[in-house]
C-alpha positions as CSV (number, residue, x, y, z in Angstrom):
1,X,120.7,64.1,81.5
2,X,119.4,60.1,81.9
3,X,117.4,59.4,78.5
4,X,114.4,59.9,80.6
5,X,114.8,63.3,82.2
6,X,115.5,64.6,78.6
7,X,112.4,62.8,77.5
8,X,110.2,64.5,80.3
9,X,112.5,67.7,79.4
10,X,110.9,67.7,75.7
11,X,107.5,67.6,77.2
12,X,108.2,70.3,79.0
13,X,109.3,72.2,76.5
14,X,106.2,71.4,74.1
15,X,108.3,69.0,71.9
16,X,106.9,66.0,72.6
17,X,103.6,64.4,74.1
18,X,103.5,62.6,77.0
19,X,102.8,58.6,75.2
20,X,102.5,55.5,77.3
21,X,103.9,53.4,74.5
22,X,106.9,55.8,74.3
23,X,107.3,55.8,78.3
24,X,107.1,51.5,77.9
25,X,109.9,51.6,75.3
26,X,111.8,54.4,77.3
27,X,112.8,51.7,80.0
28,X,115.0,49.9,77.5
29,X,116.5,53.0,76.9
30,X,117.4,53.2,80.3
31,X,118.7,49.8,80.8
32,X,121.2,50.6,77.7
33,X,122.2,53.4,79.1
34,X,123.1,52.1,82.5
35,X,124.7,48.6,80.9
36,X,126.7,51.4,78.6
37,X,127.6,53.4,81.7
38,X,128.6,49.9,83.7
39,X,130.9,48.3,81.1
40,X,132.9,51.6,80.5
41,X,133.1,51.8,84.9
42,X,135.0,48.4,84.6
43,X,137.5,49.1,82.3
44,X,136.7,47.3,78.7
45,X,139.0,45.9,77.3
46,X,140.7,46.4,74.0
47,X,139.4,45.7,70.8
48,X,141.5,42.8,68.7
49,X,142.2,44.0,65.0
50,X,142.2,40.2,64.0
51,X,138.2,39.8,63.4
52,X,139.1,36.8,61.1
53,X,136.3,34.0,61.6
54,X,137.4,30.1,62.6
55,X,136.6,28.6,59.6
56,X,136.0,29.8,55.7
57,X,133.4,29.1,53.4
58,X,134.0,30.2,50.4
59,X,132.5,32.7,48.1
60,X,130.2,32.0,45.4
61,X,126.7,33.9,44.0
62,X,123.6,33.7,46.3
63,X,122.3,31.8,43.6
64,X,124.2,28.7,44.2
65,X,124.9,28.9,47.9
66,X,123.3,25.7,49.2
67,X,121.6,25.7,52.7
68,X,123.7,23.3,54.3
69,X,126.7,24.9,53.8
70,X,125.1,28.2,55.4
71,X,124.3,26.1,58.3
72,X,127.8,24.9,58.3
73,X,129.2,27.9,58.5
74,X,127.0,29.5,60.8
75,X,127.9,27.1,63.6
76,X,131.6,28.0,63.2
77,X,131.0,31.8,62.4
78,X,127.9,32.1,63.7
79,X,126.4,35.4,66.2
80,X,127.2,32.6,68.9
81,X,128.6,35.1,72.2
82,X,131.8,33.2,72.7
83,X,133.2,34.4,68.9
84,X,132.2,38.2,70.2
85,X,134.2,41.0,72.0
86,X,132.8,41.6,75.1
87,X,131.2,44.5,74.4
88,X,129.0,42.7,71.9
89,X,127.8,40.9,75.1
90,X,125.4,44.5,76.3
91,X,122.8,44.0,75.1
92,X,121.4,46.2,71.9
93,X,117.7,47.4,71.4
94,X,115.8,47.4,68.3
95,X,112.4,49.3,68.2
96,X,109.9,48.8,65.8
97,X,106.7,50.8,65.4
98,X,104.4,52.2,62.9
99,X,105.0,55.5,61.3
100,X,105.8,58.6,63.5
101,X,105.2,56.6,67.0
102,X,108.5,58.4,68.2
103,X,110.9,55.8,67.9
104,X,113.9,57.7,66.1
105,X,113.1,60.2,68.6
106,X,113.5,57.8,71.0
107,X,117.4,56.8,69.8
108,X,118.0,60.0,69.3
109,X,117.4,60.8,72.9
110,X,119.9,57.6,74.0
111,X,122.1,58.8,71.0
112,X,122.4,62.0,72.3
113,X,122.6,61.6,76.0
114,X,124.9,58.6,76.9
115,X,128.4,59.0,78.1
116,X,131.1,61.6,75.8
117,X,133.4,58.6,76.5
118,X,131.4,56.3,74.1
119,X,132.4,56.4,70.8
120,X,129.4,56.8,69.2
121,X,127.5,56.8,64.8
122,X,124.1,57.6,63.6
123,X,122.6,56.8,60.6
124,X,120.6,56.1,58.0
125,X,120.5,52.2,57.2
126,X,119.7,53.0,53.4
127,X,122.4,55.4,53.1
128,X,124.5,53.1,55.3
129,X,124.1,50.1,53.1
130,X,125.3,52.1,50.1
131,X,128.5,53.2,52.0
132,X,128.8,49.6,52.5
133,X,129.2,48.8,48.7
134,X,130.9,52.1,47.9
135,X,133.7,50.6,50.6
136,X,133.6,47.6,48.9
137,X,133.9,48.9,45.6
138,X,137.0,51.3,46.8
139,X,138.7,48.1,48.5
140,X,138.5,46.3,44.8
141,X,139.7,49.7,43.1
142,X,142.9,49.6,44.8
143,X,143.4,46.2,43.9
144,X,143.4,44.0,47.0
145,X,142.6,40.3,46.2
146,X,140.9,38.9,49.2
147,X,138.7,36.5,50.0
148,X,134.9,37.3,50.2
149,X,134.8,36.8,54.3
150,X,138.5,38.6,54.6
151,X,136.6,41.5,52.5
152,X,134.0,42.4,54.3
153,X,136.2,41.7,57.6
154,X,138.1,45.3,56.6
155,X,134.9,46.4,55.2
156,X,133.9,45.7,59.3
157,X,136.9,47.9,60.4
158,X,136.9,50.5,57.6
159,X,132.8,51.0,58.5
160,X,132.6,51.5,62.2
161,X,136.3,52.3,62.9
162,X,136.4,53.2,66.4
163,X,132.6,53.6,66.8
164,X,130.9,51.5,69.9
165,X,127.9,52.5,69.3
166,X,126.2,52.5,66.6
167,X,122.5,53.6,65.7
168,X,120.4,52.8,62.7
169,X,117.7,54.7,61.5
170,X,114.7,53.0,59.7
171,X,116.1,49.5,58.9
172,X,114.9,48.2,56.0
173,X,115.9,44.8,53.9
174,X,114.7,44.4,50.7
175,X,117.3,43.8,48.4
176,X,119.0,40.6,48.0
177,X,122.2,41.9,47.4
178,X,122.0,43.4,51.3
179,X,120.2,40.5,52.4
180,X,123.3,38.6,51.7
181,X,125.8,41.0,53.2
182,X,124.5,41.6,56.3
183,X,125.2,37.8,58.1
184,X,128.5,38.1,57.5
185,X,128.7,41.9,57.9
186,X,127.1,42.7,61.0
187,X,129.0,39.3,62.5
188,X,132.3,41.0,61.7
189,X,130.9,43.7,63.5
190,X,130.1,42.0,66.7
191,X,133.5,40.2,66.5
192,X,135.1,43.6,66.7
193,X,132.6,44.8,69.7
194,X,129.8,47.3,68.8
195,X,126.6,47.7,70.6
196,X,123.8,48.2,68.5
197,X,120.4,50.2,68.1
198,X,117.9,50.0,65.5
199,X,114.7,51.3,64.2
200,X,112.3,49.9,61.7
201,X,108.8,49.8,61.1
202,X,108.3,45.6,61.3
203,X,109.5,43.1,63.5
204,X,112.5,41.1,62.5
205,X,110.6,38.2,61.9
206,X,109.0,39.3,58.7
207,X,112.6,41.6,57.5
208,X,112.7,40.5,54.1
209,X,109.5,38.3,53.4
210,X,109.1,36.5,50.9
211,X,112.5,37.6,49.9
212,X,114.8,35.5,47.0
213,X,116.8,33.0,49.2
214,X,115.1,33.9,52.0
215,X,116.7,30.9,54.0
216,X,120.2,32.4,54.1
217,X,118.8,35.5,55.5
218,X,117.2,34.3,58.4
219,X,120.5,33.4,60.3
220,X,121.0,37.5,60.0
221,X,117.8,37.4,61.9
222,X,118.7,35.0,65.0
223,X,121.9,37.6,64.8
224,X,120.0,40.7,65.9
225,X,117.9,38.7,68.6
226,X,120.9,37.6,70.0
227,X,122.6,40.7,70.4
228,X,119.6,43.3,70.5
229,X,116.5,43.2,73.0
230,X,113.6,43.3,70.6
231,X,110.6,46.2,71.7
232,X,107.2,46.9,69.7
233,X,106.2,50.7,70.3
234,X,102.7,49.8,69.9
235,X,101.2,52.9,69.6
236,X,99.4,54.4,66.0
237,X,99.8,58.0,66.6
238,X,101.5,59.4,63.8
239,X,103.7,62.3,66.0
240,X,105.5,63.7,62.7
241,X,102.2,64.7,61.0
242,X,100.8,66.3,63.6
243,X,104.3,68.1,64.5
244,X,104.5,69.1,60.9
245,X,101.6,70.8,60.3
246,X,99.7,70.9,63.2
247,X,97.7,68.6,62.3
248,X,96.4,71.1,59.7
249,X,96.2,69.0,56.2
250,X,94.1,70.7,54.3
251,X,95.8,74.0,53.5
252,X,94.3,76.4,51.3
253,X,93.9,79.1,49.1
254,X,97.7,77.8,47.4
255,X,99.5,81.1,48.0
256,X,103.2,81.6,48.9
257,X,102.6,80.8,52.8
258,X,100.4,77.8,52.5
259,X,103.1,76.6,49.6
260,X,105.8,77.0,51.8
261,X,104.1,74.8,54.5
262,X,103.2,72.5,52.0
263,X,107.0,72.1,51.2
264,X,108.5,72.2,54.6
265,X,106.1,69.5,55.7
266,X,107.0,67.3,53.0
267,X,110.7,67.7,53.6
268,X,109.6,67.0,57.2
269,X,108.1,63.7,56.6
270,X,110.7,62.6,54.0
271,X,113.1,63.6,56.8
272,X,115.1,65.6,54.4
273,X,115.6,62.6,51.8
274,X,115.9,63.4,47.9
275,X,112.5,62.5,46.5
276,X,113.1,60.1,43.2
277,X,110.6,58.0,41.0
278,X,108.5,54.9,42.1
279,X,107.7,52.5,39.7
280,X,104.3,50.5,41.5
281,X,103.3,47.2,39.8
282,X,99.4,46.8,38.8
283,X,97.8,44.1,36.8
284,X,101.2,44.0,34.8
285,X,101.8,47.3,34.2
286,X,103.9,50.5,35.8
287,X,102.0,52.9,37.8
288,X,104.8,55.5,37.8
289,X,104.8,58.1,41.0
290,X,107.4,60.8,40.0
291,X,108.2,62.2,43.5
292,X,108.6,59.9,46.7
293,X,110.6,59.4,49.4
294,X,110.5,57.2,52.8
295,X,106.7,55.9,52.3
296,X,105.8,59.4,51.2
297,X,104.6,60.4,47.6
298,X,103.5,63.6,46.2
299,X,100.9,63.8,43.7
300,X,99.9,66.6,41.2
301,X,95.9,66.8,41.1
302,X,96.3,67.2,37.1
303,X,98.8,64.0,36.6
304,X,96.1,62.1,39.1
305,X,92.6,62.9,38.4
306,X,92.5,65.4,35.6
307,X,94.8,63.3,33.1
308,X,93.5,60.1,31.4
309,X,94.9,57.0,31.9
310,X,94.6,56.6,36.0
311,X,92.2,53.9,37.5
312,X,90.6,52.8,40.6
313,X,93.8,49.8,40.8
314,X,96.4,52.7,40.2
315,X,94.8,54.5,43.0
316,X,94.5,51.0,45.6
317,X,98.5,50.4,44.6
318,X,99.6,54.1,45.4
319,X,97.0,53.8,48.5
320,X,99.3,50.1,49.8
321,X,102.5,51.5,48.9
322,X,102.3,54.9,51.0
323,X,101.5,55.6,54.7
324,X,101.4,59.6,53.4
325,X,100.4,61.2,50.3
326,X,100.7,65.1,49.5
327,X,98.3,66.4,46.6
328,X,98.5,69.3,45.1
329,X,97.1,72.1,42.7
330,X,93.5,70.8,43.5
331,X,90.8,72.8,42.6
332,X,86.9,73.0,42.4
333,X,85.3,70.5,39.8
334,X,82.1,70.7,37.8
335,X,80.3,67.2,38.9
336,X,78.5,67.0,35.9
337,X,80.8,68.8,32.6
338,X,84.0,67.6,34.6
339,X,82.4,64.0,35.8
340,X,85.5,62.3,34.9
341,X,87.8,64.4,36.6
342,X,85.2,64.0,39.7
343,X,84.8,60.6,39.5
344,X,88.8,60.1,39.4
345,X,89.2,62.4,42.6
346,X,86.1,60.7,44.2
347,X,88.3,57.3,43.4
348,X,91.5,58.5,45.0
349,X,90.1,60.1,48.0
350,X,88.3,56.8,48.4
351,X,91.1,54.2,48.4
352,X,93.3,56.5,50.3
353,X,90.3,56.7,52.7
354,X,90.2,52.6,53.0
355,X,94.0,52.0,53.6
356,X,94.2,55.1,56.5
357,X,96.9,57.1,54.4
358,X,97.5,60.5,55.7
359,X,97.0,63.2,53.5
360,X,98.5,66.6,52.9
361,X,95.7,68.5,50.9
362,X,96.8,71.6,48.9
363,X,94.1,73.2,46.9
364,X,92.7,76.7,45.6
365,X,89.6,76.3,47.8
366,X,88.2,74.9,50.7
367,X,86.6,71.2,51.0
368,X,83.3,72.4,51.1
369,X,83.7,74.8,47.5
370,X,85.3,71.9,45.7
371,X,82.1,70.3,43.9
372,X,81.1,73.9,41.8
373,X,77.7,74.3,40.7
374,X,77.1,73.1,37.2
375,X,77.4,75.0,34.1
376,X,74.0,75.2,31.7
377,X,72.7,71.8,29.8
378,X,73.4,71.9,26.4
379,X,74.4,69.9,23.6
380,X,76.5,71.2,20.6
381,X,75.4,75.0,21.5
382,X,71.9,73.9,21.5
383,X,69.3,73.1,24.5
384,X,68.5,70.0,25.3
385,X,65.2,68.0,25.0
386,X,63.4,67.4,28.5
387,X,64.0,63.6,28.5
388,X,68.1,64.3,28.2
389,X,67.1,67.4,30.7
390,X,65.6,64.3,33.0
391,X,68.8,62.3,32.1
392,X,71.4,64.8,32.8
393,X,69.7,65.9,36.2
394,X,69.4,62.6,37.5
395,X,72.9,62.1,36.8
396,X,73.7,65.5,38.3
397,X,72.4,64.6,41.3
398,X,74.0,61.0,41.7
399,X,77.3,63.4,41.0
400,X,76.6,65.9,43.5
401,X,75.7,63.1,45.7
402,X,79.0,61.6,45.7
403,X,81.5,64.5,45.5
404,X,79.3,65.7,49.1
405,X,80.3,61.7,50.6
406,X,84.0,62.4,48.9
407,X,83.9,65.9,51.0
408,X,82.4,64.3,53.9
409,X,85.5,62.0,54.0
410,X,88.3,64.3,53.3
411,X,86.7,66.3,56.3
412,X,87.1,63.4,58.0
413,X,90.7,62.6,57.0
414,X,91.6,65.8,59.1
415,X,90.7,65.0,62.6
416,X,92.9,63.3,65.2
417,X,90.8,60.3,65.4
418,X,91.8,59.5,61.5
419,X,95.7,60.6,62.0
420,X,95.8,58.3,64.6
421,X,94.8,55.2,62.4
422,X,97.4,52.9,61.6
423,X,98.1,52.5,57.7
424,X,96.9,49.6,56.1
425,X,99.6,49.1,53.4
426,X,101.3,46.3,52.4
427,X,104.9,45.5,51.0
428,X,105.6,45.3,47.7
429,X,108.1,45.4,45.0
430,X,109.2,49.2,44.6
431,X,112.4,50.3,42.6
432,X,113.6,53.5,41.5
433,X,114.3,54.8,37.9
434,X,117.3,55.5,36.9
């Protein structure tokens, strides 16, 4: 089928939901598939081995590579057209979007439906990236000396092979040792002849912000305008949250079916990846998230809100750093005996509130029972005077009163209106534990 009769075929199927946003970016679908369809028609033809560039510049560490020699050598070696196969010359697409707006769907669909004859990879750019060094690494193990450009030149033809087409899901640059691969890299690539797609959640402008040596990444940048037409699916609806649990995040009691769902919609969401440790920044200190995985972290009510040692700036920093958080184990709290434990929940729910993170709620009871009545005043086994009587119910009521506005907002956090809000997180510096 053409990418938009499978598209319309979805719908009908109960897959998908009809989305302008999705239909706008579907007409550079198209127009890939027909330039795809027209080049093959003419008779392409064949692909050089030789990929070497016109001139060298030689290899050193990114921190000692001066600008003007970068400039130098991206005149000579440059994305310029003429230095390309002629395949480079159809144009690419690269979609951006917020979270679940459908736009690996929407490769998939062009993935899946163009022409048998097109040689044709999909995948992850993370995963991609480390095949990248791991290539590297076996090229060195073997024990070829070569030049850093001649390198990644059979690192080009050792990558992509015979592949035409090639999609990437979720690009993402933040590490400088990518950063400085992928100029040269990907203008091997276009040498050879490969059309390209890409997905990513920011526009290629801000790729890398703020990154080290940001200047010697930017000609990467004017790389992928050249050979990709640049789209923003401008849409905030959050598709795989509502396809995972049916828009259903408050599951409860936590039995075996309502676990199970739990699970399978995390593994949804993380799109299958292995969850590993974040460590967040705050204030100069680790805020330390033990399961996460593609802007997705899973929290354990007890580590979060019942354990000492989380605050307000913990919460704000897990609340920037995540467009989805799953908590589980929740369970009823005594607003007065158990303030702290309330007020921590109360905090949480709060700044995930502010920042429009979806959450995945998994708890022994529903919203409405989790603020239990309060036990009897007393004070070392014995009752309390009537002033600390006066005292404690004032402060009884202030709790109540704010575990009913934390309630009020996590009832809130389930409708359509708040899944559709887009998340207000920002980038920052994230690295795994090893």
């Amino acid at each position: 089928m053409r990418p938009t009769e499978s598209y319309n075929h979805f719908i009908n199927m109960g897959i998908l939901r009809r989305d302008h946003h999705q239909e706008l970016a579907l007409r550079h679908i198209e127009r890939l598939y027909d330039d795809l369809s027209a080049y093959y028609k003419a008779g392409p033809p064949p692909r050089n081995q030789a990929i070497m560039p016109p001139k060298r510049l030689g290899f050193s560490p990114p921190t000692v590579y001066q600008a003007k020699a970068a400039a130098d050598y991206e005149r000579s070696y440059g994305g310029a057209a003429a230095n390309a196969h002629p395949l480079s010359s159809v144009k690419g697409l690269y979609l951006y979007g917020g979270v679940g707006c459908g736009k690996t769907h929407l490769m998939d669909i062009l993935f899946n439906e163009v022409s048998f004859t097109v040689k044709k990879q999909r995948v992850h750019f993370h995963q991609f990236m480390l095949d990248v060094h791991k290539t590297i690494h076996d090229i060195r193990q073997v024990g070829k000396s070569l030049e850093h450009d001649d390198l990644l030149d059979e690192v080009c033809v050792r990558m992509i092979g015979s592949a035409e087409l090639l999609c990437f899901d979720e690009m993402l640059v933040n590490d400088i040792a990518n950063a400085m691969l992928l100029r040269r890299l990907f203008t091997a690539f276009y040498r050879y002849g490969l059309v390209t797609v890409f997905t990513s959640n920011r526009h290629p402008d801000l790729l890398y912000k703020d990154g080290l040596n940001r200047e010697l990444f930017t000609p990467f940048i004017q790389l992928l305008k050249e050979h990709n037409v640049i789209h923003h699916i401008n849409s905030s609806t959050d598709y795989r949250l509502n396809g995972a649990l049916g828009a259903d995040t408050y599951l409860f009691p936590q039995d075996a079916e309502n676990q199970s769902r739990f699970e399978q919609a995390f593994t949804t969401l993380t799109k299958m990846e292995l969850a590993t440790t974040k460590i967040l920044r705050v204030f100069g200190r680790d805020v330390i998230v033990e399961r996460a995985a593609n802007g997705v972290a899973r929290l354990d009510f007890g580590e979060t809100c019942v354990s000492e040692g989380m605050s307000v700036a913990d919460y704000g920093v897990i609340a920037k750093s995540f467009h989805t958080v799953f908590l589980e184990n929740i369970r009823a709290m005594d607003p007065v005996h158990e303030g702290n434990t309330s007020r921590r929940f109360i905090s949480l729910i709060d700044e995930l509130y502010q920042h429009n993170v979806k959450v995945v709620f998994l708890a022994d009871c529903a919203p409405q029972d989790l603020q239990k009545a309060a036990g009897p005043l007393v004070e070392g086994g014995g009752i309390l005077s009537p002033a600390d009587v006066a005292q404690m119910g004032m402060l009884e009521n202030e709790e109540m009163f704010q575990m009913q506005r934390c309630i009020s907002r996590i009832t809130e956090m389930r409708t359509e209106r708040y899944l559709e809000l887009p998340h207000k997180g920002v980038e920052l510096s994230i690295s795994d534990r090893f």
